[in-house]
C-alpha positions as a Markdown table, in Angstrom:
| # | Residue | x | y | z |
|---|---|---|---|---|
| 1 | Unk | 85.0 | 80.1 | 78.3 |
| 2 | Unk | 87.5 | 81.1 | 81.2 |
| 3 | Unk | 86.9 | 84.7 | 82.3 |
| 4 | Unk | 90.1 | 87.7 | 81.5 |
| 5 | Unk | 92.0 | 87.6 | 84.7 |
| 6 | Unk | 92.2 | 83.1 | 84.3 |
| 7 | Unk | 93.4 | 83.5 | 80.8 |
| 8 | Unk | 95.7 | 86.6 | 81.1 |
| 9 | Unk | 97.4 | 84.8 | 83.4 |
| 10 | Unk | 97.2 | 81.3 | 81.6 |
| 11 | Unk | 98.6 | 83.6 | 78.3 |
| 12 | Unk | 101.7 | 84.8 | 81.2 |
| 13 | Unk | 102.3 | 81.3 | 81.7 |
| 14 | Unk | 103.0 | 80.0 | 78.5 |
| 15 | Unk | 104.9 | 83.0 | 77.8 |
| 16 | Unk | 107.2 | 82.1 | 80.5 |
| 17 | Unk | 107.4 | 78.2 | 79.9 |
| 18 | Unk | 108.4 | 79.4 | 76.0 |
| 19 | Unk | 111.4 | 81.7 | 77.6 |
| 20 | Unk | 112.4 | 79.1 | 80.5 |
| 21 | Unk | 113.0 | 77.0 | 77.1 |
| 22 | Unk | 115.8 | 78.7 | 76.3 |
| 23 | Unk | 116.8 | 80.8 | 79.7 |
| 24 | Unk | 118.4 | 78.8 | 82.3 |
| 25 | Unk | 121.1 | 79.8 | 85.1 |
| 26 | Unk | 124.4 | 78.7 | 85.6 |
| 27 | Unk | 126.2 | 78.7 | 88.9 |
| 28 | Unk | 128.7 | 81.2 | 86.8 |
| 29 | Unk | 125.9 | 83.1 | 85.3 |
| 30 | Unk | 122.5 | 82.5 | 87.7 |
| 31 | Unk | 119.1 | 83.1 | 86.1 |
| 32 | Unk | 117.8 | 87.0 | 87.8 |
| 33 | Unk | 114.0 | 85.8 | 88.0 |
| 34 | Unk | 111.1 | 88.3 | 88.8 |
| 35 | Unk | 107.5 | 87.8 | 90.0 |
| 36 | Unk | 104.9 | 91.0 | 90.2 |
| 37 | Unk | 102.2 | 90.6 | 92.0 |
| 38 | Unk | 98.7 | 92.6 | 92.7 |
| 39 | Unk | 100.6 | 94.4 | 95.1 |
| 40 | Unk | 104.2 | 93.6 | 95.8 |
| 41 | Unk | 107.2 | 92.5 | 93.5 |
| 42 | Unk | 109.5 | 89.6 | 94.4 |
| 43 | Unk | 113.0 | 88.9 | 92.5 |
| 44 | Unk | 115.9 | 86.1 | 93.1 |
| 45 | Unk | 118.8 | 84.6 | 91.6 |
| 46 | Unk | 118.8 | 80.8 | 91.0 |
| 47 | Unk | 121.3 | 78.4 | 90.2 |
| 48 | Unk | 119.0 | 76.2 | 88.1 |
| 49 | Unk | 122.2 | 73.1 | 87.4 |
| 50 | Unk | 121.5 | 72.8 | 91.7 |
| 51 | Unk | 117.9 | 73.8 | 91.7 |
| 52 | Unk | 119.1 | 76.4 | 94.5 |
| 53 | Unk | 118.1 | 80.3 | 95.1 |
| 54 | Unk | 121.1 | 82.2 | 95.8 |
| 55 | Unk | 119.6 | 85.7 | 96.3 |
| 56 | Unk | 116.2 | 87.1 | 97.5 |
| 57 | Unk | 114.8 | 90.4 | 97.9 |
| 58 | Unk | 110.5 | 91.4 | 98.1 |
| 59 | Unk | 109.2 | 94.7 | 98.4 |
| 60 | Unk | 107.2 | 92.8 | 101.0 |
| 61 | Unk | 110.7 | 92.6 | 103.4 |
| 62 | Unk | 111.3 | 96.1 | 102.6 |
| 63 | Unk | 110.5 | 98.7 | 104.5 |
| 64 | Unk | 109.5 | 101.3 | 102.1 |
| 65 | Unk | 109.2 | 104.9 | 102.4 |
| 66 | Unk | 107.9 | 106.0 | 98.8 |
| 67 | Unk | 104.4 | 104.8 | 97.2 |
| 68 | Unk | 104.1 | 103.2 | 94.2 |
| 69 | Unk | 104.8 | 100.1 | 92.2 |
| 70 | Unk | 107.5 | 101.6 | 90.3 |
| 71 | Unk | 109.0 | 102.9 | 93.3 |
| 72 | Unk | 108.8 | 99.6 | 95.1 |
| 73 | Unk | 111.3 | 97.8 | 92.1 |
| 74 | Unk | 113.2 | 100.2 | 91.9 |
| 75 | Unk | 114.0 | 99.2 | 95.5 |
| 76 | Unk | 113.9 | 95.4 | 94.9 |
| 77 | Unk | 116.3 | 95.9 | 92.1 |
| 78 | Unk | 119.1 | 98.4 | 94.3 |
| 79 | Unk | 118.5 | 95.4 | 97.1 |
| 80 | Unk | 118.9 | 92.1 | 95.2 |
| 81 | Unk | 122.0 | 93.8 | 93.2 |
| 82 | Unk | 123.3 | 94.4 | 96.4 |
| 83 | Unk | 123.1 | 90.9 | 97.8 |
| 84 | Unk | 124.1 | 89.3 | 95.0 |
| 85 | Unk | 127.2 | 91.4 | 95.1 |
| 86 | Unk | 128.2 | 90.7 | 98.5 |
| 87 | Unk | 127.9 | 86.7 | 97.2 |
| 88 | Unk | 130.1 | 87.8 | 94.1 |
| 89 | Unk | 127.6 | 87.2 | 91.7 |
| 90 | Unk | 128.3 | 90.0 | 88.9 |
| 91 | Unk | 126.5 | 88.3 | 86.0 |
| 92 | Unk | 123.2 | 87.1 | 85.1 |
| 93 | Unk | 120.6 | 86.3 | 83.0 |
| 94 | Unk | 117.3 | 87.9 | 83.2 |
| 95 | Unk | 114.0 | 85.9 | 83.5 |
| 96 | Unk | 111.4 | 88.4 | 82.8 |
| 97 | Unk | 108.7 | 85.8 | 83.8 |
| 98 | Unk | 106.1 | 86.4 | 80.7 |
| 99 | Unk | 106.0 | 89.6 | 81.7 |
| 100 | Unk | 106.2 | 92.3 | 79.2 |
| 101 | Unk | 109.7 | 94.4 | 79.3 |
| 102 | Unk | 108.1 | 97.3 | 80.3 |
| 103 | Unk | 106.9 | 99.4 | 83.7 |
| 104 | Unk | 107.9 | 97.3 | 86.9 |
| 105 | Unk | 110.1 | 94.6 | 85.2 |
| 106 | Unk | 112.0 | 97.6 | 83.2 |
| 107 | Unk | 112.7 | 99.5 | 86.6 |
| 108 | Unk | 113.6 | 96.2 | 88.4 |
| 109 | Unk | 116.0 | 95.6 | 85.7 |
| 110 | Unk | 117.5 | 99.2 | 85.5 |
| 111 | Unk | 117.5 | 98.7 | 89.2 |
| 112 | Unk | 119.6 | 96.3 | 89.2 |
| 113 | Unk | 121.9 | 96.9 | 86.1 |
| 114 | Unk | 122.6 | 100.3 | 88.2 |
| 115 | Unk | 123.7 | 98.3 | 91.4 |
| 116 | Unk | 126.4 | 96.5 | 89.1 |
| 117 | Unk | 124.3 | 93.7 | 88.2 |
| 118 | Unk | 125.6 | 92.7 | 84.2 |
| 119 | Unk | 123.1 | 91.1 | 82.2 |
């Protein structure tokens, strides 16, 4: 019998092997793929026909003011919208990573739409 923190995260990752099924990026239209930690939150853009990562951003690089998990994707989303910009990426598709659409993965993605990421 595995113990609730192996198989919630066992349950995650067949959630996301399920969605990878189907999602994949383009170099037109790269795969926005996010990762949330115990305490930070990560998101790129990846080109998966090249197997490359075209944009990074972690609320570990960021020097952040504000508190809070929320607060820290919120900033991950502004900054990797941002840098995908200046590499004239306008459109992708989003990779929640078995996450569910809610809390930190909602504000990344609201983030992000807000910095002119469409998706």
């Amino acid at each position: 019998m595995l113990d609730k923190s192996k198989e919630k995260r066992i349950n995650r990752e067949k959630r996301h092997r399920r969605i990878r099924a189907r999602v994949s990026g383009t170099k037109e239209c790269p795969r926005l793929s996010v990762y949330r930690s115990n305490y930070y939150v990560y998101a790129q853009i990846i080109d998966d026909e090249n197997g490359n990562t075209l944009a990074y951003s972690s609320s570990k690089d960021l020097k952040l003011k504000e508190k809070g998990k929320i607060a820290m994707a919120k900033a991950v989303g502004n900054d990797i919208a941002k840098k995908s910009i200046e590499k004239k990426i306008t459109t992708v598709v989003f990779d929640r990573g078995g996450y569910i659409y809610t809390g930190v993965i909602k504000a990344i993605a609201d983030s992000a739409r807000e910095g002119g990421l469409i998706f």
